[in-house]
C-alpha positions in Angstrom: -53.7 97.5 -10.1 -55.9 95.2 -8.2 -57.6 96.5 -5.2 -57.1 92.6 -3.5 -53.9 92.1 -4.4 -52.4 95.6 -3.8 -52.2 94.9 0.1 -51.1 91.5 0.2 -48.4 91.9 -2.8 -45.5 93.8 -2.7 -42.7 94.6 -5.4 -38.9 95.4 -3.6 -38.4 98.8 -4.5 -35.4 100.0 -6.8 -32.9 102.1 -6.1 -32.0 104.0 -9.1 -29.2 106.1 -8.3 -27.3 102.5 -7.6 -28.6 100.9 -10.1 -26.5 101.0 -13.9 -26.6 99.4 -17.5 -25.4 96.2 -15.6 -26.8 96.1 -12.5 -30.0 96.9 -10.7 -29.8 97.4 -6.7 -33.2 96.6 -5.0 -34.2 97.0 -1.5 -33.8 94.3 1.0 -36.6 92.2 2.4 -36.4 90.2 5.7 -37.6 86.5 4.7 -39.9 85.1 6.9 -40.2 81.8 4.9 -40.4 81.0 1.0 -44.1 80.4 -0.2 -43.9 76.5 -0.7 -42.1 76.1 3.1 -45.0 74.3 4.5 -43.2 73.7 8.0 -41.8 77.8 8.3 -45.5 79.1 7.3 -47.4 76.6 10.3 -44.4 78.1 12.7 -45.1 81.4 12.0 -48.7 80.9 12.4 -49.9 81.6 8.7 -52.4 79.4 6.9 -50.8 77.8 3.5 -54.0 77.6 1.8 -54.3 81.8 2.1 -50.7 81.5 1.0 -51.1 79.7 -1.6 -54.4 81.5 -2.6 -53.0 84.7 -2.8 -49.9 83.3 -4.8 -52.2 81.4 -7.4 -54.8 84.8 -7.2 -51.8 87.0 -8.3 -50.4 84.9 -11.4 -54.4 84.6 -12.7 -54.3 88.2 -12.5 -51.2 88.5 -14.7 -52.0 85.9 -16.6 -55.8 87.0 -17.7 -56.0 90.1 -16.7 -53.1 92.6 -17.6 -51.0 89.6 -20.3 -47.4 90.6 -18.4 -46.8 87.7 -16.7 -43.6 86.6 -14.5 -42.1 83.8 -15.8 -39.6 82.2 -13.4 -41.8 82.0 -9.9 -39.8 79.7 -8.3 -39.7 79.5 -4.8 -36.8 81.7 -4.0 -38.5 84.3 -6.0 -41.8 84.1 -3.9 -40.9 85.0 -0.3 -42.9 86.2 2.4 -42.5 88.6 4.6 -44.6 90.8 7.8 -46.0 93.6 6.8 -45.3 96.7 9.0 -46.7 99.6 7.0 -50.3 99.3 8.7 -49.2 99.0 12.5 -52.9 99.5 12.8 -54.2 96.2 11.7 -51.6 94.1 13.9 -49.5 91.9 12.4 -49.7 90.8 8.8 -48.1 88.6 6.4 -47.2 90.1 2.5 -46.0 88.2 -0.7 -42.9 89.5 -2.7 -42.7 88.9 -5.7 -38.6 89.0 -7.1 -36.4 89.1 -10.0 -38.4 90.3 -12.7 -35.9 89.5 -15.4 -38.0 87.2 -17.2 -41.6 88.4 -18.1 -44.0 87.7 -21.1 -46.3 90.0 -22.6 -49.5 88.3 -23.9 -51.1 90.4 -26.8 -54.2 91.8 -25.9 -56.3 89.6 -28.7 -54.1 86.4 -27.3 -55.0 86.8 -23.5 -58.6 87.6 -24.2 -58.2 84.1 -26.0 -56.6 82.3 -23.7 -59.0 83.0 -21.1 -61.8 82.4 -22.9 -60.2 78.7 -23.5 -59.8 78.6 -19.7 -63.6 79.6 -19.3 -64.8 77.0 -22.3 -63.1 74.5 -20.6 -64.6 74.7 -17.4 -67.4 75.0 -18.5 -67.5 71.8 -20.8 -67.8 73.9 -23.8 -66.4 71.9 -26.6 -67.1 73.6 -30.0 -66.1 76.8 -28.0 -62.8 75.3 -26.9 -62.1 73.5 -30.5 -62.8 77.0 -32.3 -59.9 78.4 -30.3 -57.4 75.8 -30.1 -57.7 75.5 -34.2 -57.1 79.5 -34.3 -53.6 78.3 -32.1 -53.1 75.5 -35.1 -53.9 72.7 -33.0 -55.5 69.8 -35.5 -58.6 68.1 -34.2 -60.6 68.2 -31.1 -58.6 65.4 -29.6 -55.5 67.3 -30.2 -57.5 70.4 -28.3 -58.7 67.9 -25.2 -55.0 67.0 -25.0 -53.7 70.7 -25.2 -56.2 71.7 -22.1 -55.2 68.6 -20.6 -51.6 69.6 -20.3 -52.9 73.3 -19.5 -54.5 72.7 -16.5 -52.4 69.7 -15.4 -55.5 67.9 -14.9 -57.5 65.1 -16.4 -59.5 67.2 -19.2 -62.6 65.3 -20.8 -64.6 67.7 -22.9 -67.0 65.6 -25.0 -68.9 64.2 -21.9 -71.7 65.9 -20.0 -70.4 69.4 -18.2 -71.1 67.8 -14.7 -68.0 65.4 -15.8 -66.0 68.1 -17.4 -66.3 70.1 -14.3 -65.7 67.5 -11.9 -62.6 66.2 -13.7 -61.5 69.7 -13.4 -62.0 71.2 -10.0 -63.6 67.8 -8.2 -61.4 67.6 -4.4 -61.5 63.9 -4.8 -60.1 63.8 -8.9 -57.2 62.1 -7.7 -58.7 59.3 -5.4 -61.1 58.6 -8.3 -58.7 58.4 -10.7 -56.4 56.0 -8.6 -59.7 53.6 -8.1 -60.2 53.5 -11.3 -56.4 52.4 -12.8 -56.9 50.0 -9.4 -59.9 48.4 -11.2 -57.9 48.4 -14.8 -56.7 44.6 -15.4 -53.4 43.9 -15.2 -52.0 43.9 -18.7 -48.6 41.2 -19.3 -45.5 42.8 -19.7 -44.6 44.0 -23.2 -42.2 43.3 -25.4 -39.1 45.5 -26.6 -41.2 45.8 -30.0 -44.1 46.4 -28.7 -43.1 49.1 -26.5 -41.1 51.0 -29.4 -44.4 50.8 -31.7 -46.5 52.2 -28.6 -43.3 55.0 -28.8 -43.5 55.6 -31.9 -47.4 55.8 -32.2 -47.0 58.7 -28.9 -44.5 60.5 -31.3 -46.8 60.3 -34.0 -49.9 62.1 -32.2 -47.6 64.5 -30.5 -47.1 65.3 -33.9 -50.3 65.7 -34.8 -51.6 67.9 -32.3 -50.3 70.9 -34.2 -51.1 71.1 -37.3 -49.1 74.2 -37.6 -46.8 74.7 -35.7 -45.9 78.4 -36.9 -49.9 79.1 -35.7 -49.4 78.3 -32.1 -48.4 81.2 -29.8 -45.0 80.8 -28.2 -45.9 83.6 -25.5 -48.0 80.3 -24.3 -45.1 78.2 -23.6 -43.8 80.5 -21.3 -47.7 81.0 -19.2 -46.7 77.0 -19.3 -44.2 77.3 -17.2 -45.6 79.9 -14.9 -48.4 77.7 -14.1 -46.4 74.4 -14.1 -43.9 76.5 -11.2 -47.8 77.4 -9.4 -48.6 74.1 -9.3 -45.3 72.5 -7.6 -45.4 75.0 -5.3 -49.4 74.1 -4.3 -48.3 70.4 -4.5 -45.3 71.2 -2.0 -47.9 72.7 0.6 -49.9 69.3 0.3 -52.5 70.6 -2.6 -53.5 73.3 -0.2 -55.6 75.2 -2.3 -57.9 74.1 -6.0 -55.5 76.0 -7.8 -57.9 75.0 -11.0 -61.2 76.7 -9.6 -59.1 79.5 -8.7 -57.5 80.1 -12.1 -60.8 79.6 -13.8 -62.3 82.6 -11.4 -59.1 84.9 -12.6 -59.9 83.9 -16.5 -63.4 84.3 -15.8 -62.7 88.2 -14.7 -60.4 88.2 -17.8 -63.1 86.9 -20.2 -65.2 89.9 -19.1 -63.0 92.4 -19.9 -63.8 94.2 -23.5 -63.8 91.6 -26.5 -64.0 88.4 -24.2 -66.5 85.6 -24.2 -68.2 86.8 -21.3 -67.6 90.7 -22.0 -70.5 92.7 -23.1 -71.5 96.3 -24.1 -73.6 96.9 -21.1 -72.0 96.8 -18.0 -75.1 95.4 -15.8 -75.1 92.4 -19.1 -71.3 92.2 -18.3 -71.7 91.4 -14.8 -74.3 89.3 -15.0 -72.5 87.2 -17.7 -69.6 87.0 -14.9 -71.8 86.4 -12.3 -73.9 83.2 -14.5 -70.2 81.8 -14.8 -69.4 81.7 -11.5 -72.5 80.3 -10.3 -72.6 77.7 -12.9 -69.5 76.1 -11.6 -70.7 76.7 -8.0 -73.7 74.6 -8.6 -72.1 71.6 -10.6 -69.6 71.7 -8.0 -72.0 71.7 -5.3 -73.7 68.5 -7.0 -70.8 66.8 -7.7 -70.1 66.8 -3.7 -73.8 66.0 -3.2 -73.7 62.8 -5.1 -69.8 61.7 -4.4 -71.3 61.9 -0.6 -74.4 60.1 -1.7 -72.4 57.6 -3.2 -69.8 57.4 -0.2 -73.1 56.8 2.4 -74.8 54.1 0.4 -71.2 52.5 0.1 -71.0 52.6 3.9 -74.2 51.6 4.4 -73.6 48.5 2.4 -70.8 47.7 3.8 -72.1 47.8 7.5 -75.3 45.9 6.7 -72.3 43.0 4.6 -70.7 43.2 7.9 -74.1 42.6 10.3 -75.8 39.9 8.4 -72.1 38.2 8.3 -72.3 37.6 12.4 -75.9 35.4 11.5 -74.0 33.0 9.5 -74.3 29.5 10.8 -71.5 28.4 12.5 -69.1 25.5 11.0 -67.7 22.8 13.2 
């Protein structure tokens, strides 16, 4: 179990002597609004982006930590609900997790891998993130860019400088960025039907190519797929309230230190401070990334203002 999940998680408990072959009876919770309900959680006074943490905290556990991982958290399977068993602490809110018909255990060698991919990623660690994707039987190293790319549902770059890498990962303002940037793309003219299935048939072609063997990739993946892809709609449905990314990337760091992982190690004290160099690693790139996006912002204001003053000395036109 984990000790910061144990209070804020809860499991509806089974009644066995009701429960058959065919049929499983499970005790009844009282709904006080489904996780991605951004309008019932602000009613009830609870902040989405603890909501949301806890939710995206609970999967990265599963996911990195243990390898049995619920695989249909949709939002009528994450509720919420007030938790009365401390009367003590005052009113508090619990996440339920239901209907665990579908789950997916990752083998222990296969987890310990796939959170080491998670932690080579972020970190900007390409031959580290190569070695592994070729061990899944994807081809090249564009094949494993694209692969984490549709991972983390994120633009993935991972032969530029980690600052990048990091920023295109877990930067707040990714999306803005990205939108400037197709904003500055020209405008291409419209293509023709030919065009258009060559430019098909070229996407089939790489698709093809990013596993080389397709009996070498681990299907227990496809299913964490569509964990996280259920995570993220639920985050994008509470207006991106939480960096799901960063937060997944702390849960497969934890992962990664557990026995036989990257950052694992046989002496506990070397174990935590391998842990511990992870997480401040992408503290600090993520602190200068904001340091020089604000930079950048400033100067871009201050230009602006001073295009702005000098435009009221123009000479005036009759």
């Amino acid at each position: 179990e984990c000790p910061a999940l144990c209070d804020r998680v809860a499991v509806p408990g089974v009644f066995k002597s009701a429960s058959g072959q065919r049929s499983m009876t499970m005790e009844w919770i009282d709904c006080l609004a489904p996780v991605s309900d951004h309008a019932a959680l602000v009613k009830a006074g609870l902040s989405p982006s603890e909501v949301m943490k806890t939710a995206v905290q609970l999967f990265g556990y599963q996911i990195f930590s243990t390898g049995n991982v619920h695989c249909d958290p949709h939002p009528g399977n994450l509720l919420l609900r007030w938790n009365t068993s401390m009367p003590s602490r005052g009113p508090d809110w619990q996440l339920v997790l239901l209907d665990h018909g579908l789950y997916c255990q990752l083998p222990d060698q296969l987890r310990r891998q796939y959170a080491d991919f998670w932690v080579s990623t972020a970190l900007g660690d390409h031959e580290a993130t190569v070695r592994l994707c070729k061990e899944w039987g994807v081809a090249d190293a564009e094949a494993s860019e694209l692969l984490a790319s549709l991972t983390q549902f994120r633009r993935v770059r991972l032969d530029v400088s980690k600052i990048n890498a990091i920023s295109g990962l877990f930067g707040e303002q990714a999306k803005e960025a990205t939108l400037r940037q197709r904003a500055s793309l020209p405008r291409h003219p419209k293509r023709s039907t030919q065009e258009i299935a060559e430019a098909q048939a070229r996407l089939k072609a790489r698709a093809k190519k990013v596993l080389a063997d397709t009996r070498a990739f681990p299907q227990e993946l496809l299913f964490v797929g569509r964990n996280l892809n259920m995570i993220r709609s639920a985050n994008f449905s509470l207006g991106r309230a939480v960096n799901r990314i960063a937060i997944l990337a702390e849960c497969a760091a934890a992962g990664s230190a557990i026995q036989g992982g990257a950052l694992s190690s046989k002496s506990w004290r070397a174990k935590q401070f391998s842990v511990f160099k992870f997480h401040v690693t992408v503290r600090l790139v993520l602190a200068l990334d904001g340091f020089l996006r604000a930079w950048r912002g400033a100067c871009s204001c201050v230009e602006r203002g001073a295009a702005l003053l000098f435009s009221g000395f123009r000479p005036a036109t009759r």
